[in-house]
N, C-alpha and C positions, 0 to 999 in steps of 0.2 A: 466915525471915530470909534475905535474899538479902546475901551475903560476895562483895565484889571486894576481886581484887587487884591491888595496883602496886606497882612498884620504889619509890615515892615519895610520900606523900599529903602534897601541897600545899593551901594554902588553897583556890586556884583548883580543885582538882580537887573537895574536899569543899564549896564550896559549889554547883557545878554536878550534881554525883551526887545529893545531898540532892535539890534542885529539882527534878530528873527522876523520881526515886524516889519522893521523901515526897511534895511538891506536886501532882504532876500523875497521878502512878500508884499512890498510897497503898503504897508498898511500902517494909517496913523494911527496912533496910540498915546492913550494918557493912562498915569497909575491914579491909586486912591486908596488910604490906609480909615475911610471914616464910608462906616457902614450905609451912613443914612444915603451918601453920596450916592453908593455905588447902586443902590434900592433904586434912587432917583432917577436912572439914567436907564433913557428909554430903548438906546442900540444894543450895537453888540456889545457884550460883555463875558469878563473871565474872572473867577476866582483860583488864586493861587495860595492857597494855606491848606489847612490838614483839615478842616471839614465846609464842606460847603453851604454857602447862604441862603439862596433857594433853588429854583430851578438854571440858573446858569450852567453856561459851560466851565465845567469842573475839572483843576487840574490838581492834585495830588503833591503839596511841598516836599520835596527833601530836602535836609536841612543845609547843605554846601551852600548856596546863595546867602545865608544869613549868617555865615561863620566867619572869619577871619585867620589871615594864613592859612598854612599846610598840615593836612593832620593825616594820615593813614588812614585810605580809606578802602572798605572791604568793597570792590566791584564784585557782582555776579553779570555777566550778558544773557540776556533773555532772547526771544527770536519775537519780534512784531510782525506780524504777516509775513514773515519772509523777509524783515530785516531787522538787525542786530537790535537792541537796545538796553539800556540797563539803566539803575535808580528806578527798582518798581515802586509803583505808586499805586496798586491794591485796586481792588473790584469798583472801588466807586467813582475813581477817576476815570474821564471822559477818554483820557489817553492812558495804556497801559507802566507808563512810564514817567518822571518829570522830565521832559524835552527840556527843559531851561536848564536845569543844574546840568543833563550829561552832555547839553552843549555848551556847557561854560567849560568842564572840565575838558572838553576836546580842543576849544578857541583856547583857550588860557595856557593849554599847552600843560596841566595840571601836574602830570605826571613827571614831568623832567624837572619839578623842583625838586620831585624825590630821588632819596639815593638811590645812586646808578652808577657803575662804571663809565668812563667816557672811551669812545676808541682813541687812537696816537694824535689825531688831530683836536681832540676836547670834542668831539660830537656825541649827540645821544644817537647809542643805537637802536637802530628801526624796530631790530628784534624786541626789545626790553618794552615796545610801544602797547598798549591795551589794541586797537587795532590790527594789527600784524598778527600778535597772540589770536587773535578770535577770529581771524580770516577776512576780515573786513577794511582792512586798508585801500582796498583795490576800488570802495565806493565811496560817494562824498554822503556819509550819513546826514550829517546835519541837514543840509538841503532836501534830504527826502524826509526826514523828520518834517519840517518845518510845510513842505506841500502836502503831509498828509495832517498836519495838522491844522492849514487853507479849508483842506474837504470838509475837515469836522465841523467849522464854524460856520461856512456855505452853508451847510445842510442845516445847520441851526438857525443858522441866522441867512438867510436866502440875500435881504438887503446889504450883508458886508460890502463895501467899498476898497477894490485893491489893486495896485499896477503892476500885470504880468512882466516880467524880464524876458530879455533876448537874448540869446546862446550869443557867448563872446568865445574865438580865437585868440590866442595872444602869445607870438612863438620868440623868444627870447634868445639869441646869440649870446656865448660867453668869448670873450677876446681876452686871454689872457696870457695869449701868444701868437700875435698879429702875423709873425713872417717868421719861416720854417730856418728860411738861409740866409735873407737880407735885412738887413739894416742892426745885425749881429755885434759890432765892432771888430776889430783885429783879432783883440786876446779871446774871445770867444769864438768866432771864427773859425781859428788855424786850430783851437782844440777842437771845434765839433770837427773840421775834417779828418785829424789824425786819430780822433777815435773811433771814426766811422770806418778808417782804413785798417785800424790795426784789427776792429771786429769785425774786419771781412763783410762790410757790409757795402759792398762793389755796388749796386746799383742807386742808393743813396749819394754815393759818394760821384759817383755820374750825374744822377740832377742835383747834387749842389755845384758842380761845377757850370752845366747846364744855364742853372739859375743866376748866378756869380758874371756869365759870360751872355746874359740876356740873352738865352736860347729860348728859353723856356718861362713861365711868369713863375713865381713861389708857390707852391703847392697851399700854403694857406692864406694867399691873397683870394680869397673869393668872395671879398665883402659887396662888391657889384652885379654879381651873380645872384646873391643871397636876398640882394634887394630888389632885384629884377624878378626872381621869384616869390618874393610876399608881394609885389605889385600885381601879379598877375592873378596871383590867388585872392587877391581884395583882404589881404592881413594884413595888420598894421604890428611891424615887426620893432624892437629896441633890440640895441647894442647895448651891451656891458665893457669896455672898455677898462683893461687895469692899466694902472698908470703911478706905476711905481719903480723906486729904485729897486736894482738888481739884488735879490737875499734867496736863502737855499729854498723855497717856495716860488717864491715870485721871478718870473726869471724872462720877464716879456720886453721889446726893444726900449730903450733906455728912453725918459719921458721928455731926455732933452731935445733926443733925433726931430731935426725939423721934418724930414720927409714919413716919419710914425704922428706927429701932431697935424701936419695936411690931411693923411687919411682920417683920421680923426675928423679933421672938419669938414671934409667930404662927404662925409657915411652920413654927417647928422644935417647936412643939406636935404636929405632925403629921409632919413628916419631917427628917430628918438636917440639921442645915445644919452648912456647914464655911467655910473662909477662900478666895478668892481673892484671891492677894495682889496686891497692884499692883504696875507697872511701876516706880514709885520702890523700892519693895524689891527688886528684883530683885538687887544686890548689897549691901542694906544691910541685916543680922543684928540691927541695933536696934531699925533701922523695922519688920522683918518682925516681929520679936517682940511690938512693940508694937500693932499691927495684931490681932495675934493675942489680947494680953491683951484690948482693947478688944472685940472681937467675944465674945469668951469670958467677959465681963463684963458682957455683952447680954443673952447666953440663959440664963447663968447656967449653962451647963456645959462642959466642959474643950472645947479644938477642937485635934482629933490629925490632920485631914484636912487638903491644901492643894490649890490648882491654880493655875499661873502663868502672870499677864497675858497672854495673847496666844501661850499655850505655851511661853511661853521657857523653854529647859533650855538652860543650859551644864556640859556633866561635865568633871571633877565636881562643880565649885565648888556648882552650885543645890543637890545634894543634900545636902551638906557643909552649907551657911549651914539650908536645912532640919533637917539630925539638931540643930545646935545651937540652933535655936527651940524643937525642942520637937516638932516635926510624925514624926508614926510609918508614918504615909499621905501620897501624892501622887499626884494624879491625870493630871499633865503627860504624860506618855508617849505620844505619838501627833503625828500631824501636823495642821495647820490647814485646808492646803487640798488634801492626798492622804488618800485615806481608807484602808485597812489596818491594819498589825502592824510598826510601828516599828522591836518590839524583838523582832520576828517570834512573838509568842507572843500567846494571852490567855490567862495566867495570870498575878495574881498574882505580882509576884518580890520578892526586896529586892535592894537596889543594892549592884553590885561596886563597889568604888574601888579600880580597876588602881593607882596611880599610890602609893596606900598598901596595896595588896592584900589588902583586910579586907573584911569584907561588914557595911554601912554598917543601923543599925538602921532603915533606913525601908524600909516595904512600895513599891514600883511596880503598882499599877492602870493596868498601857497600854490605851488606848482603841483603837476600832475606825474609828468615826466621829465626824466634826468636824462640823457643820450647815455650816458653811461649805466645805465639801469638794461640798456639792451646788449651791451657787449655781450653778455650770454647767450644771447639768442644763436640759433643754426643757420638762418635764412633771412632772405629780407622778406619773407611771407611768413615767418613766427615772430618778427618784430611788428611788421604793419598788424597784424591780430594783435599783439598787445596795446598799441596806440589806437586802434579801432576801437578795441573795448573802453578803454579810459574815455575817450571820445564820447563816446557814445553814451556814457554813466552822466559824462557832463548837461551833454545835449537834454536828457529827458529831464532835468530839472532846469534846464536853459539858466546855465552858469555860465565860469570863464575858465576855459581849456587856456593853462599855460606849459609851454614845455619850452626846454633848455636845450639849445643845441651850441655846441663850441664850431668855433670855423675848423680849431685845428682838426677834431674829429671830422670834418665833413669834408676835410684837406688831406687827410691822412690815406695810408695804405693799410686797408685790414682786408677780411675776409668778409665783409659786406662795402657794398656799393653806399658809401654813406648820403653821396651826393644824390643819387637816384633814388635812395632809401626816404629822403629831405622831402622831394620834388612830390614823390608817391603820399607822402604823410600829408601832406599841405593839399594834396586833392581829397584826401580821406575826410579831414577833418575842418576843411573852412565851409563858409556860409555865400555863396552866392548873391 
């Protein structure tokens, strides 16, 4: 049992110690604001205040943990051996830094209470992120924070007690447009044909007919494909499933088509399927629920999982209208067209709410990579290096590698093999 101490255990301080300790370093932990306690206690032990007690391993307070709300705060990033970190914490502390407060402010998502522009969907831009600015988006800090602060108390304390993690895979389909040509209705139909013809786009317009006249299957029917390759790769893959009416966003086959609700109960025969909610939910706690009962009314079992339209997260509102649907899990955390550590971690977290300073019952699953983060790419060998790298930042601190792939991209016609591109990434980065 590893015993820290502080003049004050606030909510904020015990849900970031918890995170560090249980989640990510399997190590039990008690706090203790009464000196004589902490004198007494013959294991490992940490002092966290602005001077230390005796010879204990010393961490250095900043003062965010013990404050309330949002206040302007002046970041510097420092360089720790060769990674990022910031909140110095001065010559006497054990660590160069206070690892607790600059991983509250990375999990808490700290900076998007701050004013910021939003882009046209209400998202925070990547750019605006502490992260990105300082080149370090691309690693999961926190997690190397928290292993090199394992070493420190090893070596102090040789008897700590703690349970390594094992590298998790976890590759995430987004369906939020199940079928390219079928199960469309009439009035959407005979428009996508005549607009495909008047825009000369003759070879579309051959496999919708192709597909219309069962020559051919739909180009983003490949949900049995996709499961046949997380089966083989020993992934254990989820569907995201939108399951909504037709609006200028959401625009996936109608939620009443019996033969879109079979494949639905198909898919999740064999793997996970959860909600993607649409863009008309995104502030509407009725529609999200009802979306929710509907789908969960399909498969015929409970749906605790979410991920929203387009990634839209506003904190804390998305995760607030979230805990009151019902959702325990969400997958949102990550960016669309930067690929990295959002919330600078892959672990697992559940959500601060600065603003009512409680820790919000739903889990955060931040993703790593968007599929859409590599349309830039020139090659499928400048994308696979990009997934390789992330991979591989996962692996040395034996996290959880999530990425997001849509069917329709992996369905579609571009200038990368997306299907091939899928199959190649799924031998890069699973675990044997």
């Amino acid at each position: 049992m590893l015993l820290i101490y502080t003049h004050k255990i606030t909510s904020r301080f015990r849900y970031i110690t918890k995170h560090l300790f249980t989640n990510i370093l399997g190590i039990e932990v008690s706090f203790t604001t009464k000196v004589e306690d902490f004198i007494k206690h013959a294991g490992p032990k940490i002092t966290y205040t602005k001077q230390p007690l005796q010879n204990e391993f010393f961490l250095r307070s900043n003062d965010l943990l013990f404050e309330q709300g949002i206040n302007d705060l002046q970041i510097h990033v420092s360089d720790w051996e060769g990674v990022p970190c910031f909140f110095a914490a001065g010559e006497r502390s054990n660590l160069p830094f206070d690892i607790f407060a600059a991983s509250f402010y990375l999990l808490s998502r700290y900076e998007e209470y701050l004013p910021h522009v939003k882009d046209i969907h209400g998202r925070f831009p990547p750019k605006d992120s502490l992260a990105y600015q300082n080149n370090f988006l691309q690693i999961p800090v926190v997690d190397i924070w928290a292993l090199r602060l394992l070493e420190g108390l090893k070596e102090k304390f040789p008897e700590l007690e703690y349970k390594p993690r094992s590298y998790r895979f976890n590759p995430i389909i987004d369906v939020t447009t199940s079928h390219c040509f079928l199960h469309r209705g009439l009035v959407r139909g005979i428009s996508g044909f005549l607009l495909d013809l008047v825009s000369l786009r003759l070879r579309r317009v051959v496999d919708r007919i192709s597909v219309l006249m069962k020559l051919k299957r739909d180009p983003y029917d490949n949900f049995f494909e996709l499961i046949e390759l997380h089966k083989q790769y020993n992934a254990k893959g989820r569907f995201f499933f939108q399951f909504a009416e037709y609006s200028t966003y959401d625009k996936n086959v109608s939620p009443s088509n019996n033969k879109f609700k079979y494949l639905i109960k198909s898919v999740a025969d064999y793997e996970v399927v959860s909600l993607c909610c649409s863009y008309s939910s995104f502030n509407n706690k009725t529609l999200l629920m009802e979306e929710k009962k509907n789908l969960s009314n399909v498969i015929h079992r409970p749906i605790n999982s979410s991920r929203m339209r387009f990634n839209r997260v506003d904190i804390p509102e998305t995760y607030r209208n979230l805990v009151d649907a019902g959702f325990t899990n969400d997958y949102t955390m990550g960016y669309t067209h930067e690929s990295g550590f959002r919330a600078g971690s892959c672990t697992p977290f559940y959500f601060y709410d600065i603003l009512l300073e409680v820790q919000q019952p739903i889990e955060i699953h931040p993703f790593a990579l968007h599929d859409y983060s590599l349309l830039t790419t020139n090659s499928k060998e400048e994308a696979l290096k990009v997934v390789a790298s992330l991979a591989l930042e996962v692996k040395k601190v034996n996290g959880t590698f999530v990425t997001i792939f849509s069917n329709e991209l992996l369905g579609g016609e571009a200038k990368l093999n997306w299907k091939e591109l899928y199959r190649n990434i799924l031998k890069k980065v699973y675990v044997q």
